[in-house]
VEXROMAR-511442 format. One record per residue: x, y negated, z negated of N, C-alpha, C in turn; residue in three letters. Coordinates in steps of 0.2 Angstrom, whole numbers, plus 5000, padded with zeros to 4 digits. Each point is the difference from the previous one (the first is absolute). Layout:
<pts>
XYZXYZXYZALA;...
</pts>
This chain:
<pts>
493449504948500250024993500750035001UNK;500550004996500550024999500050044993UNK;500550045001500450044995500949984998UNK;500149984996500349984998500850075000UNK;500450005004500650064999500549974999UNK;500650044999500849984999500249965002UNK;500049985004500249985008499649945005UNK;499350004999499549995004499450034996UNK;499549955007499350034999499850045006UNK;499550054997499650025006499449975000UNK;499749975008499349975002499650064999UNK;499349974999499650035001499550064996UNK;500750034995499750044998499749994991UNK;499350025000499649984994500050044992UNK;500349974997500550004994499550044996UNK;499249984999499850034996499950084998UNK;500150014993500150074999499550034999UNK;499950075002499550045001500250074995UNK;499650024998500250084993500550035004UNK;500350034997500650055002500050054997UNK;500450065000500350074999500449964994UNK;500250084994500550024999500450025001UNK;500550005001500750035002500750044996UNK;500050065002500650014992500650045006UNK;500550014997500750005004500450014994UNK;500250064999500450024995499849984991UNK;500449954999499849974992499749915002UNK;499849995008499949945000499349985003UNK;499649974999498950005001500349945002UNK;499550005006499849935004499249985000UNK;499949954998499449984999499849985006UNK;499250005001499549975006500449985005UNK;500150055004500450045005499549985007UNK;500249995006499550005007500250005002UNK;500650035001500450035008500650004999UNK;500450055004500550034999500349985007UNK;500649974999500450005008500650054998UNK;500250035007500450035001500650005005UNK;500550034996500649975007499950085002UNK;500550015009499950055003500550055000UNK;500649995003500650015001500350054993UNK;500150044997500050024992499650014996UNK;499649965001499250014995499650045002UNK;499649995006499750065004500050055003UNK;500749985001500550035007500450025001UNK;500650065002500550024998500449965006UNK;500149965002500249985006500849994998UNK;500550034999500749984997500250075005UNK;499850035004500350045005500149955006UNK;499250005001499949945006500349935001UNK;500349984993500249935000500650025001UNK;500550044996500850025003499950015007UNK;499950045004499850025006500049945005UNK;499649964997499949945003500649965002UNK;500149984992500849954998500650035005UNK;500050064999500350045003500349985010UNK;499350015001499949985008500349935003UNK;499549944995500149945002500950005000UNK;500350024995500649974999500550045005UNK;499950075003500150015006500149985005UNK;499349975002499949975007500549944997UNK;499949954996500349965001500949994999UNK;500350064997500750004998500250045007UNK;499550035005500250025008500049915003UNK;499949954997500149955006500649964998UNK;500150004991500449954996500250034998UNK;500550055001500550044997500349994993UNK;499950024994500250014993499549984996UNK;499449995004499549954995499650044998UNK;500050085001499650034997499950024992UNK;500750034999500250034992499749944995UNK;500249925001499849954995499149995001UNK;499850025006499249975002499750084996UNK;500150054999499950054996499850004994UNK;500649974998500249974991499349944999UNK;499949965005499649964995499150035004UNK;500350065005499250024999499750044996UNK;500650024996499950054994500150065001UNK;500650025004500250065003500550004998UNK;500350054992500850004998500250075000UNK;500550004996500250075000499650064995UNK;499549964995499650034996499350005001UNK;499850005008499650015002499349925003UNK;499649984996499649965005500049954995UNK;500049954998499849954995499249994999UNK;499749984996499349994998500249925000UNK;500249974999500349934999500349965005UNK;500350055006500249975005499349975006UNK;500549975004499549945006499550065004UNK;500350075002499350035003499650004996UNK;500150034994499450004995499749944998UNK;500049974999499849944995499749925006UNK;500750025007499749935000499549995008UNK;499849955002499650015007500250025006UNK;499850005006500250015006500649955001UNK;499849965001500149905001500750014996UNK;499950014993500550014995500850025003UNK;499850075003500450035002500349995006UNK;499649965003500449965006500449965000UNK;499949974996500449944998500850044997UNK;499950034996500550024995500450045004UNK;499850035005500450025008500449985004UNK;499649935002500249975003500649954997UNK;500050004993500449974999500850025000UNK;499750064998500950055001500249995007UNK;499550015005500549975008500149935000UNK;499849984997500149935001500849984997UNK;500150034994500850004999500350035005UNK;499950035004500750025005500049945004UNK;499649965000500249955005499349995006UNK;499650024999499650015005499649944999UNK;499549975004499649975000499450014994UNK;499549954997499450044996499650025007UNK;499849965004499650015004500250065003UNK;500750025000500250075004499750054996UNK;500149994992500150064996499250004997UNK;499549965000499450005001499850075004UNK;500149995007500050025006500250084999UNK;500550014999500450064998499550034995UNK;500050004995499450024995499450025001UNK;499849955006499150005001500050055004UNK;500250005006500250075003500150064997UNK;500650014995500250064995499350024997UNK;499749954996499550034997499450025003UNK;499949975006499350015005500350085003UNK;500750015001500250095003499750024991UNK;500349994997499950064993499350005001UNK;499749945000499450044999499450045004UNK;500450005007499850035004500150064999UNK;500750064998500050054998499950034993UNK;499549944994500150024994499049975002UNK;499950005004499349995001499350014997UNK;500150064995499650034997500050014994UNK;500149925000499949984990499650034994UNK;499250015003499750014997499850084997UNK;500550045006499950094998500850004999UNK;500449954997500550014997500249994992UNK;499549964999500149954993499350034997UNK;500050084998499750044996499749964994UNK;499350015001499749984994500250054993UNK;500149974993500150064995499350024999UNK;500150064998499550054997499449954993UNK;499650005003499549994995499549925002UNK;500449965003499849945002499449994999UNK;499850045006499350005000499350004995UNK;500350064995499650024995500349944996UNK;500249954997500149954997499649955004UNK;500049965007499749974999499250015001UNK;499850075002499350004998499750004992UNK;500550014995499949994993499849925000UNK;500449995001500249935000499649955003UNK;499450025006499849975003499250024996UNK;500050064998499550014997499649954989UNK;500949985000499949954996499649925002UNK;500050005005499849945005500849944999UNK;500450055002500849935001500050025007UNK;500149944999500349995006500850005005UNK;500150045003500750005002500249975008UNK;500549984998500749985008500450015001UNK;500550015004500850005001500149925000UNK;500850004997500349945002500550035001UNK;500449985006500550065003500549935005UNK;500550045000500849965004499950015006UNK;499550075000499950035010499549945001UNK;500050015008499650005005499249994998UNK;499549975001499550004999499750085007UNK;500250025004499950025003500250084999UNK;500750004997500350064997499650024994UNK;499749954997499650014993499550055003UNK;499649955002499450045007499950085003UNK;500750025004500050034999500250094995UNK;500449984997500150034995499350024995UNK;499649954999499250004995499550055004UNK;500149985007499650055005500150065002UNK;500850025000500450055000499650074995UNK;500249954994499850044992499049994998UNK;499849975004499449985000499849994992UNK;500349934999500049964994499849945003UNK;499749995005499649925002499649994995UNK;499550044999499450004998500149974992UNK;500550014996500149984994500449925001UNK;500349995004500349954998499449935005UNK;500249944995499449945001500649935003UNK;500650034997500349945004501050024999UNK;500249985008500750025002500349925000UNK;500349984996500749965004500650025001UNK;500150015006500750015001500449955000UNK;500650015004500749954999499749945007UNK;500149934999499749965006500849975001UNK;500149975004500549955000500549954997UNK;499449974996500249954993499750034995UNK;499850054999499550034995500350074997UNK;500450034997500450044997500050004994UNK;500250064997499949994993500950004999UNK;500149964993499750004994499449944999UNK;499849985005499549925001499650024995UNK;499849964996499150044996499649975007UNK;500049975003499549985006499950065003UNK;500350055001500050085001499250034995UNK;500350004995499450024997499449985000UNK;500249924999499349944998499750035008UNK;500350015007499650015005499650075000UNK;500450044998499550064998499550004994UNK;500049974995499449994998499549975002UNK;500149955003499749955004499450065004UNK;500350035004499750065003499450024997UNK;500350034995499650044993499549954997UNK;500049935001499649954995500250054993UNK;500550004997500150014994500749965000UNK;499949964993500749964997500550044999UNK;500649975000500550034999500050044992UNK;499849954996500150014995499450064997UNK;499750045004499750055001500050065002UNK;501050005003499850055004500750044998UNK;500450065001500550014999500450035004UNK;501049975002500350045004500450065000UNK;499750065004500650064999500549995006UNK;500650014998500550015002500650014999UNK;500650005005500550034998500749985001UNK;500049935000500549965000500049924995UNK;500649974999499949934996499849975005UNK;499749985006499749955006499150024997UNK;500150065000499150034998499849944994UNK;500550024995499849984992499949935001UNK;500649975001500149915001499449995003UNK;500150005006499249965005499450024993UNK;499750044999499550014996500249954994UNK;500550024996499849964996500249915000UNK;500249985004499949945004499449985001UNK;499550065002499549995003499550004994UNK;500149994995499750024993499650064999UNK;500150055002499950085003499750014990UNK;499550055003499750034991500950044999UNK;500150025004500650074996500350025007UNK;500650044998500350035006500250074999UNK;499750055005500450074996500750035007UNK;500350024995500550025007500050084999UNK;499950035006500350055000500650035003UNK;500150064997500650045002500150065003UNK;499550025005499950035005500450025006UNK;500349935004500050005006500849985003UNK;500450034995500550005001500650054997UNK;500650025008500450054995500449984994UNK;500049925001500349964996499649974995UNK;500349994994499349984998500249904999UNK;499249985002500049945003500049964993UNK;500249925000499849964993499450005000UNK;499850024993499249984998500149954994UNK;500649994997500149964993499449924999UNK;499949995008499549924999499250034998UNK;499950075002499350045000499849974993UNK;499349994999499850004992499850084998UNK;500150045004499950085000500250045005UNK;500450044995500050065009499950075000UNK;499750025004499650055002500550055005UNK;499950075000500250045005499850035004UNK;499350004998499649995006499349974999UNK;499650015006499449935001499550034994UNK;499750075000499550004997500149984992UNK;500750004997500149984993499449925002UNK;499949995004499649944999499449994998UNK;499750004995499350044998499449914997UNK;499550035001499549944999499850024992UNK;499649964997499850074994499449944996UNK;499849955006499549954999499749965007UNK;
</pts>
């Protein structure tokens, strides 16, 4: 069985709908509701100290081997002179992502790809060696928890759908001891990134709940698009998790924080 999305189908996962929840968010109700996915990065997570830091590092190690490639590999990690971007490539895109967009700045001085591959892969594997401790960095916000025990006591269902690591996801959730609420993680795979609705369609999949049953919070236009590609019940952005405030214009609501998210059926 398939699920018809944007883009693509997802295998497997069985379309029939089952009762759902209400949902209200500001001046906007969502009907027969079964799960909630969740981005991580900004939504759950204060992680815009840890990401700078980060951006920070890689673009170091690598501007000590390629001299001047630091300042522009900065700019598109989202690191300018008004602080961190919500919209740039540390924030928003994958590991993988970041590699590439890397590699590609040495690759204009003339280096080989395979050199500047190489260079990169290195750079990033030192940063993360001294930036190690993802998960006691990338603070959980205040209340989390108590929302999704509300939440779960509605009988919804919730996931992450996240650009991290399925492993950073992991432990970050274990960290903050929010395993116990979450029923399914996709994180960023190789060919599998958002804005894919395949992203989503695979998290539902998880959840045996339709897409068209379930709704996305987030905090970027990659959050909104995928979802609604994916023919998502609704999408709410919040505006939480940045000192910038991030685009939420694609949201069909936004929030300022998680528990404005109320059931009330």
């Amino acid at each position: 069985m398939f699920v018809k999305l944007g883009s693509g189908e997802v295998p497997g996962l069985d379309v029939r709908n089952g009762s759902g929840v209400t949902i209200v968010c500001g001046d906007r109700q969502f009907e027969n509701i079964r799960a909630i996915l969740f981005d991580k990065d900004g939504t759950l997570a204060h992680s815009e100290p840890y990401l700078r830091h980060l951006a920070q590092r890689r673009a170091r190690l690598i501007d000590a081997q390629i001299p001047g490639v630091g300042e522009p590999l900065l700019m598109a990690f989202g690191v300018d002179e008004q602080g961190f971007n919500p919209a740039g490539l540390t924030a928003v895109g994958s590991r993988q992502e970041n590699k590439i967009a890397a590699a590609a700045y040495i690759a204009e001085t003339g280096r080989s790809w395979l050199e500047a591959l190489e260079i990169v892969g290195k750079a990033f594997e030192e940063a993360d060696q001294v930036m190690r401790n993802k998960a006691e960095e990338t603070v959980v916000f205040p209340g989390v928890a108590e929302v999704f025990d509300d939440l779960r006591r509605s009988s919804l269902k919730l996931g992450i759908v996240s650009s991290d690591i399925r492993e950073n996801i992991e432990k970050f959730l274990d960290f903050y001891h929010l395993r116990e609420y979450i029923q399914a993680i996709q994180g960023a795979e190789p060919q599998l990134t958002k804005p894919n609705p395949q992203v989503f369609g695979s998290a539902c999949e998880q959840l045996e709940v339709p897409p068209q049953q379930a709704l996305m919070v987030g905090d970027s236009p990659g959050d909104f698009s995928m979802a609604r590609r994916a023919n998502a019940a609704g999408t709410i952005g919040i505006s939480w998790g940045w000192s910038r405030s991030p685009n939420l214009n694609q949201a069909d609501v936004i929030i300022s924080k998680l528990d404005e998210i109320q059931v009330i059926s």
